[in-house]
C-alpha positions as CSV (number, residue, x, y, z in Angstrom):
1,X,222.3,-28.5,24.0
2,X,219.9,-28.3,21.5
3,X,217.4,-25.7,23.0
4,X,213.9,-24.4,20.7
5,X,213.1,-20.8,20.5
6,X,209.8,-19.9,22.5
7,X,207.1,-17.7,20.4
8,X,206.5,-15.8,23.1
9,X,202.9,-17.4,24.7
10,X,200.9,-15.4,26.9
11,X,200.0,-16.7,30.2
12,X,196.6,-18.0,29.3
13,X,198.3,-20.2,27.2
14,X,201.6,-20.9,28.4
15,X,201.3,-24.5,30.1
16,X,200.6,-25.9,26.7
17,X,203.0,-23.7,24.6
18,X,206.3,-24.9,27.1
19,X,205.0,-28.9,26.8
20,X,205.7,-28.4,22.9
21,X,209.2,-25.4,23.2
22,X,211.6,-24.3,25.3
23,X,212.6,-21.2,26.0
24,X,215.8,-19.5,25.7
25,X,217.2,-16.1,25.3
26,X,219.9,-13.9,25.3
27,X,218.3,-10.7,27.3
28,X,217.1,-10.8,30.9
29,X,213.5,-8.8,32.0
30,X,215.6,-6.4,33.6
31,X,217.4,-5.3,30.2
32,X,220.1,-7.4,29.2
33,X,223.4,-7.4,29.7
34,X,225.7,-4.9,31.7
35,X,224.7,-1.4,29.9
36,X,228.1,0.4,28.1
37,X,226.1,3.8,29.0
38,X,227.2,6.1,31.6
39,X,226.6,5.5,35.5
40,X,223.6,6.9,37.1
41,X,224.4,9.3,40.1
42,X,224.4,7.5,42.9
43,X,220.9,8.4,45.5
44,X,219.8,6.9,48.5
45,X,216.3,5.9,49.5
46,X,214.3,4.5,52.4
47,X,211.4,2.1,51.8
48,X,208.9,1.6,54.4
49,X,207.0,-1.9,54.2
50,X,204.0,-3.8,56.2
51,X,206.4,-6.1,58.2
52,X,209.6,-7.1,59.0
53,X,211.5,-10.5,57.2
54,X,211.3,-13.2,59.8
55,X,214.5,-14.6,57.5
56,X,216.9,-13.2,54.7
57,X,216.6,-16.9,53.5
58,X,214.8,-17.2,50.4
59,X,215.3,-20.7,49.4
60,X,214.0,-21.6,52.3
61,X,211.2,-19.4,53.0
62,X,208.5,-17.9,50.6
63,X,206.1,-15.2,52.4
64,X,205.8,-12.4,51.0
65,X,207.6,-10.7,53.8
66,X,210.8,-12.4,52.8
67,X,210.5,-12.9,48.9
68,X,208.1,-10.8,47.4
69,X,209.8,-7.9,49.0
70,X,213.0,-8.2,50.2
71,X,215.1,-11.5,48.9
72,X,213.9,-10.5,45.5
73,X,216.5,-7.8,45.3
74,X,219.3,-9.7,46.6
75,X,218.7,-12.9,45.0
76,X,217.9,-13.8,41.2
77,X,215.4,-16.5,40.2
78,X,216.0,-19.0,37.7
79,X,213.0,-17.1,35.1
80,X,210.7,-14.4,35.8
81,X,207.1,-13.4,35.1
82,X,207.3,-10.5,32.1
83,X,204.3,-8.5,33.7
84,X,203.9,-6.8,30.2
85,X,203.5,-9.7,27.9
86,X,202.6,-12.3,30.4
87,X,205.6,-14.4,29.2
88,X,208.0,-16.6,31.5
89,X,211.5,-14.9,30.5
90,X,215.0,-16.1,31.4
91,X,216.8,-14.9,34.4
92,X,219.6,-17.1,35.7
93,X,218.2,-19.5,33.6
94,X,218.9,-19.1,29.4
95,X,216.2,-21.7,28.6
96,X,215.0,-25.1,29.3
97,X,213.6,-28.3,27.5
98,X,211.8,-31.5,28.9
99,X,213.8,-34.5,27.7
100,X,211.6,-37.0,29.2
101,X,208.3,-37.1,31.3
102,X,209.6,-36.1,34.6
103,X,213.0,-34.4,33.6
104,X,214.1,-30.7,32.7
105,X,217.6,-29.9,31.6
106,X,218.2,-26.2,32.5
107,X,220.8,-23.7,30.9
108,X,222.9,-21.5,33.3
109,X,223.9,-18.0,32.5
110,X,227.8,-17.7,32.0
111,X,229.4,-14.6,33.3
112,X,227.2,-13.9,36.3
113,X,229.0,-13.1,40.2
114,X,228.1,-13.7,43.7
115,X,227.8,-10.9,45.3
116,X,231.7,-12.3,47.1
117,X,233.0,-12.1,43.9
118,X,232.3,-15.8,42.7
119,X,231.0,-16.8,39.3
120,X,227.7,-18.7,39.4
121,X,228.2,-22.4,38.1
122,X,226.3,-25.2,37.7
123,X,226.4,-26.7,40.7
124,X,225.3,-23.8,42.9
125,X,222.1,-24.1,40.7
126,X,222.3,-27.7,41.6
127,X,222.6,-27.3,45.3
128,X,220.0,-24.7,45.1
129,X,217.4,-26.0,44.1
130,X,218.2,-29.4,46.2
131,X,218.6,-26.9,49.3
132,X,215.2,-25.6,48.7
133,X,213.7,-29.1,48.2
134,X,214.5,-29.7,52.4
135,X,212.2,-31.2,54.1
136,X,209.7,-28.2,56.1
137,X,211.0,-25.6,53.2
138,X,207.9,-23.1,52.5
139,X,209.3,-22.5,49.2
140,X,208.8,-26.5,48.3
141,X,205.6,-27.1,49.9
142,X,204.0,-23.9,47.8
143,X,205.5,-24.2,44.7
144,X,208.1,-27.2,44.2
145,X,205.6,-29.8,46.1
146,X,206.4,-31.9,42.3
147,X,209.8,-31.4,42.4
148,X,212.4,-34.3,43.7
149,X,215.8,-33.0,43.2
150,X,218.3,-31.5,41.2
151,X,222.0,-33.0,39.6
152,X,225.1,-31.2,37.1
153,X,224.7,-32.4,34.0
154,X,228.0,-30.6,32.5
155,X,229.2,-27.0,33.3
156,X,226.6,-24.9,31.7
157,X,223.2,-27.8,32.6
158,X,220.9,-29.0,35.6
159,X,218.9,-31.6,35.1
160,X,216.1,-31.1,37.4
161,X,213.6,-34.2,38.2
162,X,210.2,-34.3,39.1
163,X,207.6,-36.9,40.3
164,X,205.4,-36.9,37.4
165,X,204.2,-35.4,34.3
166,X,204.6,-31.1,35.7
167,X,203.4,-29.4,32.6
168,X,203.9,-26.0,34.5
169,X,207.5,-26.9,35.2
170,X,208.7,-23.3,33.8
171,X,206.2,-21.1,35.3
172,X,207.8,-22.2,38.6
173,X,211.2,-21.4,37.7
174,X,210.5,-17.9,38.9
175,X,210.3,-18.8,42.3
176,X,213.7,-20.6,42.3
177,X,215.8,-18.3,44.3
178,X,220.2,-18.9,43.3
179,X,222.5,-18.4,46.1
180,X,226.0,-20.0,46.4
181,X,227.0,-23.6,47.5
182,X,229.6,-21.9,49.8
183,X,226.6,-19.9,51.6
184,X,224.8,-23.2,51.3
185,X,227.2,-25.3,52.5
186,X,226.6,-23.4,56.0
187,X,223.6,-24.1,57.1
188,X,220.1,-22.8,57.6
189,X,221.1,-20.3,60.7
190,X,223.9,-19.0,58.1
191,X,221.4,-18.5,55.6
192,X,219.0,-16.5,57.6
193,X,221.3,-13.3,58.5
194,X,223.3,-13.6,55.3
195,X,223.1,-13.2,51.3
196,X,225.2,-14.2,48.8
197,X,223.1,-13.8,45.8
198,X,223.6,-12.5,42.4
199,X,220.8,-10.2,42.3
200,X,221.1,-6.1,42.1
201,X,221.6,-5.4,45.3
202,X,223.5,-6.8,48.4
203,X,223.2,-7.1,52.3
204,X,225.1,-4.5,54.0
205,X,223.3,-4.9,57.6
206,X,220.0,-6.3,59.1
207,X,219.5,-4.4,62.4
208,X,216.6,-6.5,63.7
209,X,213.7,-5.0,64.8
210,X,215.1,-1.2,63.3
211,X,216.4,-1.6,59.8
212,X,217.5,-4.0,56.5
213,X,220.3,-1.8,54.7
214,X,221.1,-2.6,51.0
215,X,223.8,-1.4,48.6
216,X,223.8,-1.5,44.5
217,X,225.7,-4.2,43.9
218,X,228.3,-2.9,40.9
219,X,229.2,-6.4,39.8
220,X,225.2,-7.1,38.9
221,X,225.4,-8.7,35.8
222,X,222.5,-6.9,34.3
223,X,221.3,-3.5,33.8
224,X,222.3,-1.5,37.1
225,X,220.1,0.2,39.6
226,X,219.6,3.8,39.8
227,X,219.4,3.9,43.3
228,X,222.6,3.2,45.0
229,X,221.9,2.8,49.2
230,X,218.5,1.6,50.4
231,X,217.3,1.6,53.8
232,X,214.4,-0.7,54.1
233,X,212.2,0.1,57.5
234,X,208.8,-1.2,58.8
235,X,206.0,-0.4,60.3
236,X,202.6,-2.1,60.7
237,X,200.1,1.1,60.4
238,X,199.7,2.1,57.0
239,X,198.7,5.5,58.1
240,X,201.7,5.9,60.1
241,X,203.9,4.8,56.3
242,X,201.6,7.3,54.6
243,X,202.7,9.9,57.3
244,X,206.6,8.7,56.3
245,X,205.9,9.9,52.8
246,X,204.2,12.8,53.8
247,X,207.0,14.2,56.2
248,X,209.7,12.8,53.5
249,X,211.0,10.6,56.3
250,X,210.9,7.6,53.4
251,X,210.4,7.8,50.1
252,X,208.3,4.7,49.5
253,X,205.7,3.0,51.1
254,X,204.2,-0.3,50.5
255,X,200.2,-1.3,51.0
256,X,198.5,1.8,51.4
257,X,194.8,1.6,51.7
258,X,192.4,4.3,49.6
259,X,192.1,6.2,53.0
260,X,195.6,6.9,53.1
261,X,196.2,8.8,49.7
262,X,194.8,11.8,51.4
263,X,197.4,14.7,50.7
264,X,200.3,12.0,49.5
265,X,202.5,13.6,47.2
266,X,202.1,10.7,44.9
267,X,201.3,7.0,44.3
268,X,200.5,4.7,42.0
269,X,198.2,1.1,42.0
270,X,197.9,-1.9,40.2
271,X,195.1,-4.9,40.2
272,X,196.1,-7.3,42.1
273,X,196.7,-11.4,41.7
274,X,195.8,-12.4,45.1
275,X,192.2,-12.7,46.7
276,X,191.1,-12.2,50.4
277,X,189.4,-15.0,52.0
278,X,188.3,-16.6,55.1
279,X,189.6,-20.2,55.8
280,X,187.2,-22.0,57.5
281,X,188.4,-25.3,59.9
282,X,186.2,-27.6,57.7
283,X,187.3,-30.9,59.7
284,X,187.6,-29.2,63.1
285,X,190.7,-31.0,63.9
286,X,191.3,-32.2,67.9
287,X,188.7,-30.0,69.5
288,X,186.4,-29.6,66.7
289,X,184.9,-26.7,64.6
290,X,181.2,-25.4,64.5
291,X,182.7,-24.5,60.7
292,X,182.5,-28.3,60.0
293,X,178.6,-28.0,59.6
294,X,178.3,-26.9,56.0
295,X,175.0,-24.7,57.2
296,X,177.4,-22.6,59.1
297,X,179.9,-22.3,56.3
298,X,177.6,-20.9,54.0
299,X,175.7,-18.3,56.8
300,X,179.0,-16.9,56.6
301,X,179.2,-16.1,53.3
302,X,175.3,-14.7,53.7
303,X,176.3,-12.9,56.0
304,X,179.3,-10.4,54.5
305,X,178.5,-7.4,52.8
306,X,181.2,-7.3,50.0
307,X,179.8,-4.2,48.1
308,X,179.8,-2.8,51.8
309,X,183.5,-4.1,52.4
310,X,184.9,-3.0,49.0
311,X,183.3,0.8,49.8
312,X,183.6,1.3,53.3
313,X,186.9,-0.2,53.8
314,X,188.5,-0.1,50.4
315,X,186.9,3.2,49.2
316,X,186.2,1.4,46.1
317,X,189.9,0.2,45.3
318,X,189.4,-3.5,45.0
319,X,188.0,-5.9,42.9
320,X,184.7,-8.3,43.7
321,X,185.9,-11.6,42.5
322,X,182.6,-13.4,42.0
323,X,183.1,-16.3,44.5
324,X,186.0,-16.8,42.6
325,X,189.7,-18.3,43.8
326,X,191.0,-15.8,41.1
327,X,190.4,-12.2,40.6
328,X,191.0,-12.7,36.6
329,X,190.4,-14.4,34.0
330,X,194.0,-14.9,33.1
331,X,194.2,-17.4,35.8
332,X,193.5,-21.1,34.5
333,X,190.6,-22.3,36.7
334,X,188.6,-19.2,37.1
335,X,185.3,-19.9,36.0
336,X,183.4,-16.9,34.1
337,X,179.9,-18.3,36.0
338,X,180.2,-18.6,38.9
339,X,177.5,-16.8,41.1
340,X,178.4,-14.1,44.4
341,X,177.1,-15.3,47.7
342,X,174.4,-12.8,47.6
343,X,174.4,-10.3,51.1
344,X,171.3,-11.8,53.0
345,X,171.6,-11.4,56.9
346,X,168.0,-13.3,57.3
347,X,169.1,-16.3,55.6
348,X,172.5,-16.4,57.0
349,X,170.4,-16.0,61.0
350,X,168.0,-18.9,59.7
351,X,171.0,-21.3,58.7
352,X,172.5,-20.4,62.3
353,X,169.6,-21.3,64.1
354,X,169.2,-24.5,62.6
355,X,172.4,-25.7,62.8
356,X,172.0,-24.7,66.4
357,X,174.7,-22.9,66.4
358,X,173.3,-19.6,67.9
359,X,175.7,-18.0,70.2
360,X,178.3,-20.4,69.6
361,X,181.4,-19.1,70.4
362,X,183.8,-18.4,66.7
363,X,187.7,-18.1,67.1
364,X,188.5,-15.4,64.6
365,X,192.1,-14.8,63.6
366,X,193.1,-12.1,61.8
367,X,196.5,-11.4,59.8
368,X,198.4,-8.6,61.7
369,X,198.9,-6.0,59.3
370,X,200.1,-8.2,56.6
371,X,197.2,-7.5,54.4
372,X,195.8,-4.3,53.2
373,X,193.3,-3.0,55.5
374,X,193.2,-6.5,57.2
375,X,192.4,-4.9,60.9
376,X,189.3,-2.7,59.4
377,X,188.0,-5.9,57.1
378,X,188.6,-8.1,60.0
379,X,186.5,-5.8,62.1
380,X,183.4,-5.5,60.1
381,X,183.4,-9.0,59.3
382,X,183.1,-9.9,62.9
383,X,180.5,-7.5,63.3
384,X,178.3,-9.1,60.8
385,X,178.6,-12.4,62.1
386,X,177.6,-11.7,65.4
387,X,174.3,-9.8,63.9
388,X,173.5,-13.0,62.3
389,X,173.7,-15.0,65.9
390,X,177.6,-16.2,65.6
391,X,179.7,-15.1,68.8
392,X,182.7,-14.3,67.5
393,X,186.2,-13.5,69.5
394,X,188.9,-12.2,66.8
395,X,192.3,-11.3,67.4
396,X,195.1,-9.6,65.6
397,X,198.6,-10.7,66.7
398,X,201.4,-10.3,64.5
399,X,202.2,-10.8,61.3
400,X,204.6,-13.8,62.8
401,X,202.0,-14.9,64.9
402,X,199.5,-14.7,62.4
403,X,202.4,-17.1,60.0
404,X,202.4,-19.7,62.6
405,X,198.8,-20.0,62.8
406,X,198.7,-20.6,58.6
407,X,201.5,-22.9,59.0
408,X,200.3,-25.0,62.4
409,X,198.2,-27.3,60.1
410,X,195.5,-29.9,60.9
411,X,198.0,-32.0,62.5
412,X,199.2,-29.2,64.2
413,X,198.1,-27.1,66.5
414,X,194.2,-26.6,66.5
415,X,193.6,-24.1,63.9
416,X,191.2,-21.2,64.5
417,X,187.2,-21.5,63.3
418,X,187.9,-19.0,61.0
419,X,191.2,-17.8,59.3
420,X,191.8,-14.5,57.3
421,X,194.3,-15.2,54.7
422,X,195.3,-15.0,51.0
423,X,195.3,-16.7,47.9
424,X,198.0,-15.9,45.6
425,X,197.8,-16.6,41.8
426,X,201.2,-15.9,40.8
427,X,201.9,-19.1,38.8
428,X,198.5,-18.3,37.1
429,X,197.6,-21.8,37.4
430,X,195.2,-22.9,39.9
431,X,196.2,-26.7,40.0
432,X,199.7,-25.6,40.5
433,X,199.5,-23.4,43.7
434,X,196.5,-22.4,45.2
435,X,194.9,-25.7,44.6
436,X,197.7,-27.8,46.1
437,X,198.6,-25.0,49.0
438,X,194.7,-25.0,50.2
439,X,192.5,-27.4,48.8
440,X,194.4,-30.6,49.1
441,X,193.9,-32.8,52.1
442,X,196.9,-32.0,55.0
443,X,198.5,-35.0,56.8
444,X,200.8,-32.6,58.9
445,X,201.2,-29.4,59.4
446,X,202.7,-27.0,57.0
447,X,200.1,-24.8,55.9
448,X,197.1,-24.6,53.7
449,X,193.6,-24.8,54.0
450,X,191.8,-27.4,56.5
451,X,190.3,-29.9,54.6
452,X,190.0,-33.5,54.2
453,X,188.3,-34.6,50.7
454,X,189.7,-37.5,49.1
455,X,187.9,-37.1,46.1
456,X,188.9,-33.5,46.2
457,X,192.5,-34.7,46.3
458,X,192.0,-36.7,43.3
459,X,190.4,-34.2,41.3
460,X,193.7,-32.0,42.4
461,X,196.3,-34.6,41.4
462,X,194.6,-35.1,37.6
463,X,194.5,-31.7,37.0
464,X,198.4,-31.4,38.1
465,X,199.2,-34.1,35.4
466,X,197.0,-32.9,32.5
467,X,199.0,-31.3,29.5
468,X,196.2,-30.6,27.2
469,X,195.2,-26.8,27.9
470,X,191.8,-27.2,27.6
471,X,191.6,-30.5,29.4
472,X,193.8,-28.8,32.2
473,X,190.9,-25.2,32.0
474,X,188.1,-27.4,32.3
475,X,189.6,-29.8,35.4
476,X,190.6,-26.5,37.5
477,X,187.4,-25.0,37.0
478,X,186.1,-28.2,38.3
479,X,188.2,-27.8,41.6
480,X,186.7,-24.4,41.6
481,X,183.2,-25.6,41.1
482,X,183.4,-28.3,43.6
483,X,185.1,-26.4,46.5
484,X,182.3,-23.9,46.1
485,X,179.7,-26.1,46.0
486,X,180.4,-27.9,49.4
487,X,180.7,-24.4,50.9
488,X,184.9,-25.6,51.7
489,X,186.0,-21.3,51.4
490,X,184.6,-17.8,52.0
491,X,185.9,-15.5,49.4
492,X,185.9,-11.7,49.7
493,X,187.5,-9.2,47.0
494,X,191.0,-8.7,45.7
495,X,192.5,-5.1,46.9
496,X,194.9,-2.9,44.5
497,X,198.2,-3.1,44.7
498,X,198.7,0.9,46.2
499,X,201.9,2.2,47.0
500,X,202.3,5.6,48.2
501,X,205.2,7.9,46.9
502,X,208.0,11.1,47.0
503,X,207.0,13.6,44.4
504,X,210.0,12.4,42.5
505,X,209.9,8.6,42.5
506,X,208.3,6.9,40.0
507,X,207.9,3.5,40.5
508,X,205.3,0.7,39.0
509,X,203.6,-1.6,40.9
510,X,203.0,-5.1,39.9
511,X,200.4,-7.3,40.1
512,X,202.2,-10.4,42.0
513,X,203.5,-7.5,44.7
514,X,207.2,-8.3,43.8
515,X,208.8,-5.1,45.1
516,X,212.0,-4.9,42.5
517,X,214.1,-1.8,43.8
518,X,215.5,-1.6,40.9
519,X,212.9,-0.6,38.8
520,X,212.9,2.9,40.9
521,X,214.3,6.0,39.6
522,X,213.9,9.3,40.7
523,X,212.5,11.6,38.2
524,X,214.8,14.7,38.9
């Protein structure tokens, strides 16, 4: 197959670079193949995280309980995001071209095992990717929504099909999770206790409700772990994994807040990719929503101290986004000038009382620990809205619970008036994720924001198609634009990335939270 070499585009530019070259390689991020150099001594260590997988099945499910953090160790992508350069690298995947307007033909990496002993072929990529294309898969509705399925072309190629022109077809190869067909072949309830992946580590056990217990796999393909038996633990408190730290009972802990690094033996932060927000039910669904008067939406975002919510409850480790979608530039669609819903109380009471919705009750739902200081934000938040004349009732089930109120949809169960929630920008494209996950007009459930604009939709599905970079910058920054003209989101500030640490661990976070255990070492 006659595959082009890519240049190496950063992100900003990548869309447009991949239209024109594929990309193909012979090294993988994590350092190429198998290293001749001696073993590391095998060490143990225990990781404590925000929440407990609700599923070991990646293909199938993509919160950042279950990829981000755990199935990202067990289970190689097809590509991955270089944080350094910016640049989609291989993985699974050795390169890809576009042979026609809505087909890909990918390149699969020879000499690569299951974690059973099995060599990855063709069409376990195949039934991959077709697995993860199911109907109700949270994988495919946040990231494959363009995808239609998946075929062996010969040994070594996929041809992978989409329903139209998808310029950002290889960004979204990183969130392609490989298992094998003999896994697949067994169902979804198979595929929720078990692993057989080909990434550096493997299942060993998943106590539910104690532990997830992990073993370097020896057969990995690429550079090896240093860390040889992990113990994965959670807890919802982020003082209480601080205090794990602390005693040496774990020697990792994931989300700390600024409060927390008190007296930690180490730790280390990165800006984040994802902005806190409120999602307001802008249609109000079967009962209704007093967040369907526009006047009300945009007392809301009056009414939230952000300077007071980045000090007070971030001790000054986050980032004001600007009204923003994104917290960076690097994101196609954010948009430079966009103005901050200025802090003014008085207004936000005046818009209240003419919309007569003084003392109207508000159904507040928070996220459950999932979040970085979601509990405290949530808190203050609801504090300020009832100064300005709101009454507002929030709650803070679960993380789970929380997932199933995202997920219920406008066709679903009635969604809360207000939402706390996330917008992640790992495919660095707006049109391509957070556009499509929360801006586009749901039918049924599954997720996303609540909204019904058709000419929002529209505005969505030509920016999807557009392969001119320019063309494609200037119709996200229109999404962005419009959404935050008609009031349709309440943004609030994107926190660090913090993760508290043994003396002797270093470890580097990254921006898109993916927490690869086998970038750990101990230091001595």
């Amino acid at each position: 197959m006659d595959i082009m070499i890519s240049q190496g585009p950063r992100i900003s530019a990548v869309v447009l670079a991949f239209l024109i070259t594929a990309c193909t390689a012979v090294a993988p991020p994590s350092g190429g193949a198998p290293s001749t150099a001696a073993a590391p001594q095998p060490r143990s260590l225990t990781a404590v995280v925000a929440g407990e997988p609700t599923t070991l099945d990646a293909l199938f499910e993509g919160s950042n309980l279950n990829f981000n953090t755990i199935s990202v160790n067990m289970m190689d992508t097809l590509a991955r995001l270089d944080p350094a350069t910016n640049e989609v690298k291989p993985l699974l995947a050795t390169g890809w071209k576009q042979v026609d307007p809505t087909n890909w033909q990918v390149s699969v990496r020879s000499g690569v095992k299951f974690h059973d002993g099995s060599t990855l072929t063709a069409d376990d990529v195949a039934a991959s990717v077709n697995y993860t294309l199911q109907e109700g898969s949270t994988v495919r509705a946040s990231y494959l929504a363009q995808w239609v399925g998946a075929q062996k072309i010969d040994g070594s190629t996929v041809q992978i099909t989409t329903k139209a022109l998808l310029p950002t077809f290889p960004l979204q190869l990183q969130f392609v999770s490989i298992a094998s067909g003999t896994a697949l072949a067994k169902g979804r309830d198979f595929m929720a206790t078990n692993v057989n992946g080909t990434g550096p580590y493997k299942l060993v056990e998943w106590k539910k409700g104690e532990r997830l217990t992990l073993k370097r796999f020896e057969g990995y393909w690429g550079t090896p772990a240093q860390i040889q038996d992990v113990t994965i633990v959670w807890r919802k408190e982020p003082s209480v994994r601080a205090d794990m730290v602390r005693t040496g009972e774990a020697q990792i802990a994931q989300q700390m807040s600024a409060t927390d690094l008190k007296n930690l033996p180490n730790s280390a932060s990165a800006a984040s990719l994802n902005v806190y927000h409120l999602v307001p039910n802008v249609i109000g669904q079967t009962k209704g929503s007093i967040m369907s008067d526009e006047r009300v939406r945009l007392a809301v975002n009056l009414a939230i101290d952000r300077v007071g919510l980045r000090d007070k409850i971030y001790g000054g480790q986050a980032t004001l986004v600007k009204a923003n979608v994104a917290s960076t530039a690097a994101v196609l669609g954010y948009v430079a000038d966009l103005q901050e819903y200025p802090y003014d109380p008085e207004k936000a009471k005046s818009l209240i009382s003419q919309a007569g919705a003084t003392g109207k009750p508000v159904r507040f739902v928070c996220s459950g620990g999932r979040f970085i200081n979601d509990a405290e934000a949530c808190q203050l938040i609801t504090a300020q809205l009832n100064q300005v004349g709101l009454n507002v009732t929030m709650t803070n089930p679960t993380s789970a619970v929380w997932l199933d109120t995202y997920r219920a949809g406008p066709s679903g169960l009635d969604r809360p008036d207000l939402l706390f929630g996330t917008w992640t920008n790992d495919t660095f494209d707006l049109a391509s994720r957070t556009a499509t996950t929360w801006f586009w007009s749901r039918k049924a459930g599954g997720g996303g924001g609540t909204l019904a604009d058709p000419a929002l939709d529209q505005m969505i599905t030509t920016a999807l198609s557009e392969t001119d970079i320019s063309k494609r910058r200037a119709l996200t920054e229109a999404i962005v634009k419009y959404v935050h003209d008609h009031t349709y989101y309440i943004p609030l500030l994107s926190p660090n990335v913090i993760w508290g640490l043994a003396k002797n661990v270093d470890y580097k976070p990254l921006p898109n939270e993916n927490f690869f255990l086998s970038t750990i070492k101990y230091t001595n």
